[in-house]
ZALUM-130009 format. One record per residue (C-alpha): residue number from 1; chain; x, y, z negated. Coordinates in nm, 3 decimals. Example, Ala and Ser with C-alpha at 12.3 -4.5 7.8 and 13.67 -1.06 7.14 Angstrom:
BEGIN
+-----+----+---------+---------+---------+
|   i | ch |    east |   north |      up |
+-----+----+---------+---------+---------+
|   1 |  A |   1.230 |  -0.450 |  -0.780 |
|   2 |  A |   1.367 |  -0.106 |  -0.714 |
+-----+----+---------+---------+---------+
//
This chain:
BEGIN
+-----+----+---------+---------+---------+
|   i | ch |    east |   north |      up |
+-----+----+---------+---------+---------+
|   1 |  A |  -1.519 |  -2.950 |  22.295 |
|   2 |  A |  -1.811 |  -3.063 |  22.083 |
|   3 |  A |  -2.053 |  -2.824 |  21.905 |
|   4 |  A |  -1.974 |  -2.859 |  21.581 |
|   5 |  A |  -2.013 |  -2.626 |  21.267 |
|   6 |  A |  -1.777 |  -2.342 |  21.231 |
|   7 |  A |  -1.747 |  -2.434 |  20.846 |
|   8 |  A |  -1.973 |  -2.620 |  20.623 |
|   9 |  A |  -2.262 |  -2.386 |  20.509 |
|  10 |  A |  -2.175 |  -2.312 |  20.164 |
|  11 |  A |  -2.311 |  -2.021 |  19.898 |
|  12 |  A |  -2.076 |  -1.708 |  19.956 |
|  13 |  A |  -1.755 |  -1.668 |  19.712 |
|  14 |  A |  -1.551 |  -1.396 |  19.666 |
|  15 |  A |  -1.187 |  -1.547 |  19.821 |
|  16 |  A |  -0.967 |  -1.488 |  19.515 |
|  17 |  A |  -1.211 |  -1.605 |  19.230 |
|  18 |  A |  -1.201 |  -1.937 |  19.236 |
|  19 |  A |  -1.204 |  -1.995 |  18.860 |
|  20 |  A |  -1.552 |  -1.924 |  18.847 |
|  21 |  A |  -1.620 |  -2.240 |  19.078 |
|  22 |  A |  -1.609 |  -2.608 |  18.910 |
|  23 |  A |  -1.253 |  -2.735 |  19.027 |
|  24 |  A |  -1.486 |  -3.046 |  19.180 |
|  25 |  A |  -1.697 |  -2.806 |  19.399 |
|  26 |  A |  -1.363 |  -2.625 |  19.515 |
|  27 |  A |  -1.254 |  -2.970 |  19.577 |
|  28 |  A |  -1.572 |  -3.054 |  19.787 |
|  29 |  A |  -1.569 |  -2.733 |  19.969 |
|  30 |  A |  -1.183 |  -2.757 |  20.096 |
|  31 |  A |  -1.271 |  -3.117 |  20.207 |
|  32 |  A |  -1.554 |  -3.038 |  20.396 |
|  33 |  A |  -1.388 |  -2.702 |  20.529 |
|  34 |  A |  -1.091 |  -2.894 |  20.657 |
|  35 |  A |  -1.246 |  -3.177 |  20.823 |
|  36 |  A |  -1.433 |  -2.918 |  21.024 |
|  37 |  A |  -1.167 |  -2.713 |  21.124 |
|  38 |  A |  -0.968 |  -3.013 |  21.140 |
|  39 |  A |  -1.237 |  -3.163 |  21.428 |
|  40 |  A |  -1.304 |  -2.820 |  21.590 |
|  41 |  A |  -0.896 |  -2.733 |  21.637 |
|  42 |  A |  -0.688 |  -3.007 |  21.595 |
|  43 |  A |  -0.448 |  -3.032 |  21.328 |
|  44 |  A |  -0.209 |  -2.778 |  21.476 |
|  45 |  A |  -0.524 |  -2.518 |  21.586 |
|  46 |  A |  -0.623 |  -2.511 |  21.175 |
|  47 |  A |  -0.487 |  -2.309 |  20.958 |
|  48 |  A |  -0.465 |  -2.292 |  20.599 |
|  49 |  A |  -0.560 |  -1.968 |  20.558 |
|  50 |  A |  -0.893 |  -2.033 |  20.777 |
|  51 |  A |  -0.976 |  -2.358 |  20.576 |
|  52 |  A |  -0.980 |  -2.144 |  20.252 |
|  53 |  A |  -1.175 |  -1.869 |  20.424 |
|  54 |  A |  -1.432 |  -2.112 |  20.510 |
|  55 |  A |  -1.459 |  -2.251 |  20.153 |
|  56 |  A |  -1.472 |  -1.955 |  20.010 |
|  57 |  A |  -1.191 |  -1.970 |  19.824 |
|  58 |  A |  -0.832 |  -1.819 |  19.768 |
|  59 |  A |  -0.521 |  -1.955 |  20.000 |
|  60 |  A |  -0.318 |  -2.081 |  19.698 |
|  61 |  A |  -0.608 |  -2.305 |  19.551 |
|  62 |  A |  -0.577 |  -2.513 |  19.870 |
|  63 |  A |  -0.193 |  -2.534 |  19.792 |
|  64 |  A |  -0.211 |  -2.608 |  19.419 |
|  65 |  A |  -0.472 |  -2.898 |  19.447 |
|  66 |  A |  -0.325 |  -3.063 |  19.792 |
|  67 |  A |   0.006 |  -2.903 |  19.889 |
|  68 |  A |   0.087 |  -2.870 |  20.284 |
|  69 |  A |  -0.146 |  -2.886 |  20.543 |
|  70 |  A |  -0.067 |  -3.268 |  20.650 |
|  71 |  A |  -0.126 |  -3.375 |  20.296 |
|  72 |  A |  -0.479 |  -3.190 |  20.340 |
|  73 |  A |  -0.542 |  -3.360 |  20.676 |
|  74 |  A |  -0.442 |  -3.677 |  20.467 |
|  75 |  A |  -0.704 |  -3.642 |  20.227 |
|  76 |  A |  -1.018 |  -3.493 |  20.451 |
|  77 |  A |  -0.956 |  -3.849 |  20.654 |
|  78 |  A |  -0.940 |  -4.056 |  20.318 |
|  79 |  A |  -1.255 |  -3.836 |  20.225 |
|  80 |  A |  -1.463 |  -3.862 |  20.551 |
|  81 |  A |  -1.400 |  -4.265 |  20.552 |
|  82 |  A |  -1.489 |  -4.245 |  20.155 |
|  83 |  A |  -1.793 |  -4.130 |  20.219 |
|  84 |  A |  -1.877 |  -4.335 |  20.542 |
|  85 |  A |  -1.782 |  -4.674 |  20.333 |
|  86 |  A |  -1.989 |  -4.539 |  20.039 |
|  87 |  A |  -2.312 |  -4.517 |  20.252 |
|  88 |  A |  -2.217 |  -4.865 |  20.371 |
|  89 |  A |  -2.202 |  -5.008 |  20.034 |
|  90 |  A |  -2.540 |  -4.864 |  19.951 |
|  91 |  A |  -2.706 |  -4.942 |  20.291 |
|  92 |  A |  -2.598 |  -5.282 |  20.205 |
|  93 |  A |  -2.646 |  -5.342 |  19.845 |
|  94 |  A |  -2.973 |  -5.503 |  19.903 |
|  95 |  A |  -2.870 |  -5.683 |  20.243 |
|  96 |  A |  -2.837 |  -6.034 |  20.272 |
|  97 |  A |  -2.506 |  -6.118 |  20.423 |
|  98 |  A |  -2.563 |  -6.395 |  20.540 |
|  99 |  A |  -2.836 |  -6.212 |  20.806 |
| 100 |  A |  -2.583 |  -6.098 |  21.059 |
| 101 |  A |  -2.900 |  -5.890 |  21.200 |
| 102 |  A |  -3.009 |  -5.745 |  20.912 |
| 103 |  A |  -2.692 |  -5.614 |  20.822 |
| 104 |  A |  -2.646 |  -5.485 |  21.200 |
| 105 |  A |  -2.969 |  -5.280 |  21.150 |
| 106 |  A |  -2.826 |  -5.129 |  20.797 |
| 107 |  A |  -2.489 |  -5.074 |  20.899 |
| 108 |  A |  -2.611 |  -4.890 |  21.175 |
| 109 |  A |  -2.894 |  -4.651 |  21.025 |
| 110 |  A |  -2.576 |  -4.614 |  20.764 |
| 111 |  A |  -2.364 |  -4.503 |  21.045 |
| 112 |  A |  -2.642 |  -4.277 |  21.184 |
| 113 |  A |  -2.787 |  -4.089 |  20.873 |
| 114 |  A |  -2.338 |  -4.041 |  20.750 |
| 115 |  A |  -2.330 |  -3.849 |  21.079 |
| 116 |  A |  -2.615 |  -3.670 |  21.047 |
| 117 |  A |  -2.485 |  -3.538 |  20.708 |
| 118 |  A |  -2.130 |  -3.528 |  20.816 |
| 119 |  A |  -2.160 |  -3.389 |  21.204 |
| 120 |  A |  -1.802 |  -3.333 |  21.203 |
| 121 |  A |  -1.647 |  -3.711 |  21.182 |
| 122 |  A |  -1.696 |  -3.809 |  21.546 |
| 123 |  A |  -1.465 |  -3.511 |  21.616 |
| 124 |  A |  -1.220 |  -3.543 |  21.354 |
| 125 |  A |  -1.162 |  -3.900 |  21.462 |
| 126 |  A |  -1.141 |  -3.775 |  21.854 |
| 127 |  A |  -0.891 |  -3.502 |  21.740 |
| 128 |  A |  -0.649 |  -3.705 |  21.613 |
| 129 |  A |  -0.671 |  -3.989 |  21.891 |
| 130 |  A |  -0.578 |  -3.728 |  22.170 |
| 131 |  A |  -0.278 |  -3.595 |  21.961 |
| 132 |  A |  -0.157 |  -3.946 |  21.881 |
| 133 |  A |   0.173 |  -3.961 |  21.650 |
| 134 |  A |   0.184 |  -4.071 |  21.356 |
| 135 |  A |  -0.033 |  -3.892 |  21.187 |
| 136 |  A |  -0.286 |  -4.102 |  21.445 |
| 137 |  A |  -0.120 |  -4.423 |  21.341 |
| 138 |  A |  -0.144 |  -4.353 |  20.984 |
| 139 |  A |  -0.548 |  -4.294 |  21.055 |
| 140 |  A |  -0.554 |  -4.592 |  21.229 |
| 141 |  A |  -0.404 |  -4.823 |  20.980 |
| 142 |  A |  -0.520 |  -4.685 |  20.658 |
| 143 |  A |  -0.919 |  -4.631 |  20.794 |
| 144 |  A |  -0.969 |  -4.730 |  21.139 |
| 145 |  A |  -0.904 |  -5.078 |  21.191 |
| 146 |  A |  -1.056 |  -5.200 |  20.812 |
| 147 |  A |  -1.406 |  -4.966 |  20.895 |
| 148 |  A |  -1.373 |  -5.114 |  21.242 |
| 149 |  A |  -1.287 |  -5.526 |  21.153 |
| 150 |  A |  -1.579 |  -5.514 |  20.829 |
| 151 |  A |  -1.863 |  -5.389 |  21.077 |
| 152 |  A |  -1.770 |  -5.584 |  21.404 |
| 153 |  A |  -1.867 |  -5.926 |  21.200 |
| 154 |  A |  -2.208 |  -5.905 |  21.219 |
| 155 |  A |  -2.190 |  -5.854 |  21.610 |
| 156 |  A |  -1.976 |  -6.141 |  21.629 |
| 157 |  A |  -2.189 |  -6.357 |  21.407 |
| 158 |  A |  -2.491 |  -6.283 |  21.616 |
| 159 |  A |  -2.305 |  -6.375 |  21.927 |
| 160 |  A |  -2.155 |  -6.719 |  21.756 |
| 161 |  A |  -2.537 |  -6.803 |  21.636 |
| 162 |  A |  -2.640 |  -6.768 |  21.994 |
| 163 |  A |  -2.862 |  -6.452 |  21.873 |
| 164 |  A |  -2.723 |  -6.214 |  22.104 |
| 165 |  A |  -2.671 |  -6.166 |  22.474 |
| 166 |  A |  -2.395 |  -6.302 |  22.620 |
| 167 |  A |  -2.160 |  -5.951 |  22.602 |
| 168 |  A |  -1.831 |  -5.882 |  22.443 |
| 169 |  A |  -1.920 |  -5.807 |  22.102 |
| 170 |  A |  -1.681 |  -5.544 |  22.083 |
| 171 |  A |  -1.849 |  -5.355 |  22.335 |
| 172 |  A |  -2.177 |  -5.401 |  22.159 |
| 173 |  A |  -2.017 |  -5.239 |  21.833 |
| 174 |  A |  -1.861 |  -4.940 |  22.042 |
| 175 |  A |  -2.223 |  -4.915 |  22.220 |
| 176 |  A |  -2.354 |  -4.919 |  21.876 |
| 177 |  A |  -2.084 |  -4.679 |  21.670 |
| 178 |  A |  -2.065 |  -4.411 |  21.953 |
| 179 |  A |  -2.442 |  -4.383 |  21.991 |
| 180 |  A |  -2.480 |  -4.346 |  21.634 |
| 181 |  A |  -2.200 |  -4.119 |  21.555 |
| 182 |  A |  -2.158 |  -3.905 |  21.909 |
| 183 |  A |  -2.496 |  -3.712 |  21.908 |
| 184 |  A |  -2.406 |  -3.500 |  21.591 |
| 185 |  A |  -2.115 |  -3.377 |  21.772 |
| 186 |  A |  -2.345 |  -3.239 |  22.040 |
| 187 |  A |  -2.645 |  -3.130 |  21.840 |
| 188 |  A |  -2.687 |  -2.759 |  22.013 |
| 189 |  A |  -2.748 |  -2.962 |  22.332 |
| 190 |  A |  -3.040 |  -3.156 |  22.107 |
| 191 |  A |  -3.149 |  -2.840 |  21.954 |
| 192 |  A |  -3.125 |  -2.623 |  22.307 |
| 193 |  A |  -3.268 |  -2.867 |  22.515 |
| 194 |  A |  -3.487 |  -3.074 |  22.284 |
| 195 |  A |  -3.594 |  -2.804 |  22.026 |
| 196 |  A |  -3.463 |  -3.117 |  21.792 |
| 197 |  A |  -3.233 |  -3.067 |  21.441 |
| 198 |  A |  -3.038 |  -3.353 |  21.400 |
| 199 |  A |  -2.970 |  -3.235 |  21.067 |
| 200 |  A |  -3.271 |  -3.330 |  20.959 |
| 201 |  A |  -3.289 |  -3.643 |  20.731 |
| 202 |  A |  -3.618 |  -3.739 |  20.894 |
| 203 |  A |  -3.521 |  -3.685 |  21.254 |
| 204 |  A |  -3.200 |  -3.886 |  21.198 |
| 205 |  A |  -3.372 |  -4.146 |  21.074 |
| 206 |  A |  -3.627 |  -4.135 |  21.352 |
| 207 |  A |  -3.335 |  -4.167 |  21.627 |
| 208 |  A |  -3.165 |  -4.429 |  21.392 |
| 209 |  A |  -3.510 |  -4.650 |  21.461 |
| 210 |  A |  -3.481 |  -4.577 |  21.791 |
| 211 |  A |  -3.132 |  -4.679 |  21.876 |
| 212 |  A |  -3.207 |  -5.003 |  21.612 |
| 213 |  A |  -3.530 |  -5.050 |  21.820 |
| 214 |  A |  -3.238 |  -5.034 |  22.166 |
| 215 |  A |  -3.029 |  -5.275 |  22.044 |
| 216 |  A |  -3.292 |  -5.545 |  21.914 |
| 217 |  A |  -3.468 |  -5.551 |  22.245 |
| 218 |  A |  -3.118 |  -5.455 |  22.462 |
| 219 |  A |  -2.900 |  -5.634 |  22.334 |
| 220 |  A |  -3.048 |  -5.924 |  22.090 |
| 221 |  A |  -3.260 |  -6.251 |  22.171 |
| 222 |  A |  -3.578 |  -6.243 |  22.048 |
| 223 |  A |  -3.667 |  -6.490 |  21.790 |
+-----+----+---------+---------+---------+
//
């Protein structure tokens, strides 16, 4: 199981007295309290009741703003890929698309410092694959495959320009996706064995060079 987060850290609520918290923080708290519990227990190991307990927040204010549990799952999924293709849009604002290895290097520092922030994803994702269904399908469909066709095209492009090794491309991008995603979901190991807080914006960002660094010199022909 990976070592994730009990529940986001958030400042301590009174559960029952919600109307003293902005209806956009309790919002942001159930979110990020479902996704966790979500990626720590499965959709069937999460409760409602524990999701609100985590936020902070009474039972019933999960039901009035997203009704059963599913629709909840629905919207932490639609939430976590929000946030991962708003980081992409930024990381890439200023990226000429045309580079196919400049946008590599952004899409992947993206990738790494969304995890950082959001240690929980890798798991969510994981959670739902092993339980399959629909609710898998739906995941799939709706986030999966668009995240998963925009950022394979610069690994493709490379490969096409003759700028890359001669491997599947689609390994490269799982090479590239796990490494930057899959550490968060282990960071007690880091911190235990390391003394390292992936947390950290600046320690993120330092392993982000450092995988960037692996797969320019690994996996790229030099200019």
């Amino acid at each position: 199981m990976p070592d994730l987060p009990a529940k986001p850290s958030a400042a301590p609520v009174r559960p029952g007295r919600p109307a003293k918290i902005a209806p956009d923080e309790q919002r942001r708290r159930i979110l990020d309290a479902a996704a966790a519990r979500f990626a720590r227990h499965g959709f069937e190991g999460a409760s409602l009741r524990d999701i609100a307990a985590d936020a902070g927040l009474a039972h019933a204010v999960i039901r009035h703003m997203f009704g059963s549990k599913a629709d909840l799952w629905d919207a932490a999924a639609a939430d976590l890929f929000g946030q991962m293709n708003e980081a992409m849009v930024q990381a890439l604002a200023n990226v000429d698309m045309n580079n196919p290895r400049a946008r590599m290097e952004a899409q992947v520092r993206a990738t790494v410092l969304t995890a950082s922030r959001i240690p929980w994803l890798a798991a969510f994702v994981m959670q739902a694959g092993l339980a399959g269904g629909e609710r898998y399908e739906r995941l799939v469909e709706q986030h999966l495959r668009p995240a998963w066709a925009f950022t394979l095209e610069p690994f493709f492009q490379l490969k096409e320009a003759g700028r890359a090794h001669a491997f599947d491309p689609h390994f490269l991008f799982m090479l590239s996706t796990n490494a930057a995603i899959g550490p968060f979901a282990q960071s007690a190991n880091a911190r235990a064995l390391a003394g390292m807080e992936l947390s950290d914006p600046d320690t993120a960002e330092r392993y982000a060079d450092v995988l960037i660094a692996v797969l320019k010199h690994g996996a790229l022909r030099q200019p």
